[in-house]
PASEBA-1860 file (N, C-alpha, C; in nm, 3 decimals):
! residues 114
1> XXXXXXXX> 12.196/12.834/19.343/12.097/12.919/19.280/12.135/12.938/19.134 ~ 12.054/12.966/19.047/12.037/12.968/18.878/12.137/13.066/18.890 ~ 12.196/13.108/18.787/12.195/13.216/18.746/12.173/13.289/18.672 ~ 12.215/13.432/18.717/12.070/13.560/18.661/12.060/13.561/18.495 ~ 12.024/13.518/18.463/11.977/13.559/18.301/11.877/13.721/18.276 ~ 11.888/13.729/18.168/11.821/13.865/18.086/11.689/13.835/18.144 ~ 11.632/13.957/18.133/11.494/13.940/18.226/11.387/13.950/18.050 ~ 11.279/13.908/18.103/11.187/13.893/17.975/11.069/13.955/17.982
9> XXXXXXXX> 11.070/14.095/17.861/10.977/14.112/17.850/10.827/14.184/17.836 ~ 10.755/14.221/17.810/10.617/14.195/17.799/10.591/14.189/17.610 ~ 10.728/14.250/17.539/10.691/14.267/17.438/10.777/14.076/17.389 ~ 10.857/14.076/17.465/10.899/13.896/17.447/10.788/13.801/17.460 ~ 10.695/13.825/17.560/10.595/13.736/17.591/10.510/13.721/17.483 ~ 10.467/13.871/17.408/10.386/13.926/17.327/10.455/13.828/17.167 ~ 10.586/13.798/17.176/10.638/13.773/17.030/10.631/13.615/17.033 ~ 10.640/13.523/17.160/10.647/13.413/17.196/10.487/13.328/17.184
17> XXXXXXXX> 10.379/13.398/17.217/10.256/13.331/17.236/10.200/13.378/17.080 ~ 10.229/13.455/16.994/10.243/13.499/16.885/10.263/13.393/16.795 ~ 10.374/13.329/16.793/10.470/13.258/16.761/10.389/13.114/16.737 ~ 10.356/13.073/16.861/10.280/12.981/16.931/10.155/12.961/16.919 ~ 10.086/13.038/16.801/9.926/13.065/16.829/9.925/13.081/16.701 ~ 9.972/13.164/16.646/9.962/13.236/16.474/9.927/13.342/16.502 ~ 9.907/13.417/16.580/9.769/13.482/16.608/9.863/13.644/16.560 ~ 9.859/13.755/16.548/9.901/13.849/16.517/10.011/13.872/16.651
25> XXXXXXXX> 10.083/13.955/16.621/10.178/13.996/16.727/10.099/14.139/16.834 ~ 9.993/14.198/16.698/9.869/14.349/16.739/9.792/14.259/16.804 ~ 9.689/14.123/16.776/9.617/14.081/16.830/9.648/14.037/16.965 ~ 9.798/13.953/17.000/9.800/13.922/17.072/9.878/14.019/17.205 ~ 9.953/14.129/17.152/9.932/14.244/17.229/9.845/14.261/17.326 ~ 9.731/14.308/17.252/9.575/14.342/17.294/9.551/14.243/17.416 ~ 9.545/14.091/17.405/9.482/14.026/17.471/9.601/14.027/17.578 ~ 9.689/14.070/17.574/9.798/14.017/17.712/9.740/14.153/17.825
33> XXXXXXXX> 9.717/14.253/17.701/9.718/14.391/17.770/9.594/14.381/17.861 ~ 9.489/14.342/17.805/9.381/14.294/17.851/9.371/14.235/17.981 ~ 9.473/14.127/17.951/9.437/14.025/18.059/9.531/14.072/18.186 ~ 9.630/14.198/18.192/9.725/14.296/18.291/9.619/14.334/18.311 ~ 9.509/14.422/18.246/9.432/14.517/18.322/9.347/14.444/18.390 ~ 9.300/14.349/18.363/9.220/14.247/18.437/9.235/14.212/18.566 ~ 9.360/14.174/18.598/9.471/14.126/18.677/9.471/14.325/18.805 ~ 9.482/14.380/18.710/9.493/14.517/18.785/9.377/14.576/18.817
41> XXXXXXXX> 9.264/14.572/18.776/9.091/14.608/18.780/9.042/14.526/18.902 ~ 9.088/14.399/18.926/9.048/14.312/19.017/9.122/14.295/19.117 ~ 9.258/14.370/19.134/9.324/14.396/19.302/9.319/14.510/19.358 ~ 9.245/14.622/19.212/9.200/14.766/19.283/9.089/14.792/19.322 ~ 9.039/14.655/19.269/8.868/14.632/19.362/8.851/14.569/19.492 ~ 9.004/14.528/19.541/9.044/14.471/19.689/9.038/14.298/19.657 ~ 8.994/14.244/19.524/9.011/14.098/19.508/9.120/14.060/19.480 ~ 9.142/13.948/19.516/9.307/13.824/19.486/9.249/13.769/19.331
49> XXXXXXXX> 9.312/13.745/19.286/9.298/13.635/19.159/9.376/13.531/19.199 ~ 9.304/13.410/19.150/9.357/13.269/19.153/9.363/13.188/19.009 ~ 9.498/13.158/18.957/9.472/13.128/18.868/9.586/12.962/18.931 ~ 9.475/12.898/18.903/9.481/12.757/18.976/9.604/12.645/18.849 ~ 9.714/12.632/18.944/9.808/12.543/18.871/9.924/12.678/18.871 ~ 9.903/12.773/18.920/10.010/12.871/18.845/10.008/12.972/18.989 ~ 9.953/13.051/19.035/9.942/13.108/19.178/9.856/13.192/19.189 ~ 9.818/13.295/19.333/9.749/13.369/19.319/9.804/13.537/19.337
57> XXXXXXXX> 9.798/13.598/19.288/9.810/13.786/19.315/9.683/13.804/19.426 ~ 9.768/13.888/19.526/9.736/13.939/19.641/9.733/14.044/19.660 ~ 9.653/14.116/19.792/9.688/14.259/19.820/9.741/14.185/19.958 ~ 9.828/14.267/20.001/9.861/14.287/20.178/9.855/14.408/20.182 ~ 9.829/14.400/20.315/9.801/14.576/20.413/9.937/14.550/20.493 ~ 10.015/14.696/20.476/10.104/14.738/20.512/10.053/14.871/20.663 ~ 10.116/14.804/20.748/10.104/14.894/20.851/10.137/15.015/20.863 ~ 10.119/15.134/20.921/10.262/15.249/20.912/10.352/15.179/21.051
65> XXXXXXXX> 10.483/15.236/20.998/10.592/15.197/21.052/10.701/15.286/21.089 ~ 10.810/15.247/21.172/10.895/15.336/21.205/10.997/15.221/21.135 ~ 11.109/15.316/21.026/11.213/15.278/20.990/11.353/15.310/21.020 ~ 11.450/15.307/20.925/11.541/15.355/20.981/11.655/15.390/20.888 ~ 11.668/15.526/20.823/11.758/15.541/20.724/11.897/15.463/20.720 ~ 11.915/15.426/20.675/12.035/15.305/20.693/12.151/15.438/20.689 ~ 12.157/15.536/20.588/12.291/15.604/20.575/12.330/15.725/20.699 ~ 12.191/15.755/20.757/12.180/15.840/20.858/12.187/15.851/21.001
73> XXXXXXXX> 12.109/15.679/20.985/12.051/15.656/21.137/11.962/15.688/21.163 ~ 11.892/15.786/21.117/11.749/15.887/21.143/11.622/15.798/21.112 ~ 11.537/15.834/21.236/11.370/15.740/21.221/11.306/15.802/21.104 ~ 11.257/15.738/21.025/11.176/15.789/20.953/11.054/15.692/20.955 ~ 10.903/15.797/20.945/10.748/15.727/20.950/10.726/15.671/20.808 ~ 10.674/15.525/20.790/10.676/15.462/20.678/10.522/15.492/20.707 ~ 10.430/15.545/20.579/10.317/15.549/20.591/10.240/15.378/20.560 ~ 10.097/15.386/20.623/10.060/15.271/20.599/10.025/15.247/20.388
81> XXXXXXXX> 9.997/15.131/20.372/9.969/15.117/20.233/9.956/15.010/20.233 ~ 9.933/14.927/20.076/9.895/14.807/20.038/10.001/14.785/19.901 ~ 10.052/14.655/19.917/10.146/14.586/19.870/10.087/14.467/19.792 ~ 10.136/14.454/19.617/10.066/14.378/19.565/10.158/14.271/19.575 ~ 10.099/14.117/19.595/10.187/14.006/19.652/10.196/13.888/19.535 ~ 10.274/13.786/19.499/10.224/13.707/19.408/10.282/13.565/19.484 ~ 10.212/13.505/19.483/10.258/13.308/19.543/10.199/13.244/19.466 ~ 10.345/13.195/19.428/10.332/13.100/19.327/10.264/12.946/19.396
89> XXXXXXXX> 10.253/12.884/19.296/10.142/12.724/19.364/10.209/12.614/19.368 ~ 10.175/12.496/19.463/10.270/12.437/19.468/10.329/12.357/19.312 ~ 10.209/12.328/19.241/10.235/12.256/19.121/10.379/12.383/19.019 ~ 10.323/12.511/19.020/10.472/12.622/19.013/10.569/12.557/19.069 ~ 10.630/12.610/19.187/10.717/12.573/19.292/10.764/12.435/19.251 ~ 10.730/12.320/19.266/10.785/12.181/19.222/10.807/12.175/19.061 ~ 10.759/12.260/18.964/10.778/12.234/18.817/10.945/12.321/18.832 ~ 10.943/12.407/18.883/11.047/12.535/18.851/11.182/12.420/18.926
97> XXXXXXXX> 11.160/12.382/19.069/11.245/12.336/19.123/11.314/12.211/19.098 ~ 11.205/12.120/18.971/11.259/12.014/18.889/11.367/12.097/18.795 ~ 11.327/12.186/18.742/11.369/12.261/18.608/11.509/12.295/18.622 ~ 11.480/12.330/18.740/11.644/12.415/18.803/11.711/12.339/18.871 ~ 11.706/12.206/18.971/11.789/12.047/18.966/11.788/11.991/18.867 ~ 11.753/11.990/18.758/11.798/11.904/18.624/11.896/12.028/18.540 ~ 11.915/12.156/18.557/11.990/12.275/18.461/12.128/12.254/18.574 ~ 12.089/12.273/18.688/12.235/12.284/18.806/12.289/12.191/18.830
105> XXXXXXXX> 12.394/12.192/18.806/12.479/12.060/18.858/12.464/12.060/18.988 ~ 12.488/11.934/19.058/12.453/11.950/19.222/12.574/12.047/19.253 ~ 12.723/12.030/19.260/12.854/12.054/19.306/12.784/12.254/19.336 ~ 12.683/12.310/19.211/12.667/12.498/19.233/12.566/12.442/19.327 ~ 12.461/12.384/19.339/12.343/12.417/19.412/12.413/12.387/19.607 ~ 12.532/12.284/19.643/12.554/12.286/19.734/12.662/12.359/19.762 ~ 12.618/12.382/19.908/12.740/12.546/19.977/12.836/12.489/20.089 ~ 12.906/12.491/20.053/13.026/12.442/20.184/13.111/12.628/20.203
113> XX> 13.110/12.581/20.302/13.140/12.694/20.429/13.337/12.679/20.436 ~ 13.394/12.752/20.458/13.561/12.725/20.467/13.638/12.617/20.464
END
């Protein structure tokens, strides 16, 4: 597995497509912000988005549940709810998994046992 690098972002994304565009760092703010609420307007209306080559955002329905405090032992009732999901596509999945066998040497990606 990779390892963990610095996480990236929204104002990185914002300085990168910026960068990449000409476009203002305010303008292109706006349109990222835009296109989150979009993304968020359309899974609180109960729709998935598909953005084809890249994956889709989901809702799942979460059941209520019986859990189990790990430090206590004690049942506790998990109420029901909805869980926002993201799956990535296969053309994702095979770009990332080239990306990361050509960065890893094989010797980290394989696990020998004792």
């Amino acid at each position: 597995m990779a390892a963990v690098k610095g996480n990236i972002t929204k104002k990185d994304i914002v300085e990168d497509i910026s960068a990449r565009t000409g476009l203002t760092q305010v303008d292109t703010k706006a349109i990222v912000e835009c296109f989150l609420d979009s993304i968020i307007k359309a899974m609180s209306n109960g729709n998935n988005i598909e953005i084809r080559g890249f994956g889709r955002f989901k809702i799942k329905e979460r059941k209520e549940r019986l859990a189990r405090n790990p430090r206590t032992g004690e049942s506790v009732k998990v109420d029901a709810g909805i869980k926002p999901v993201f799956e990535a596509s296969r053309e994702l999945t095979k770009l990332l998994n080239d990306v990361v066998s050509d960065v890893i040497p094989e010797e980290m990606t394989t696990r020998t046992d004792g």
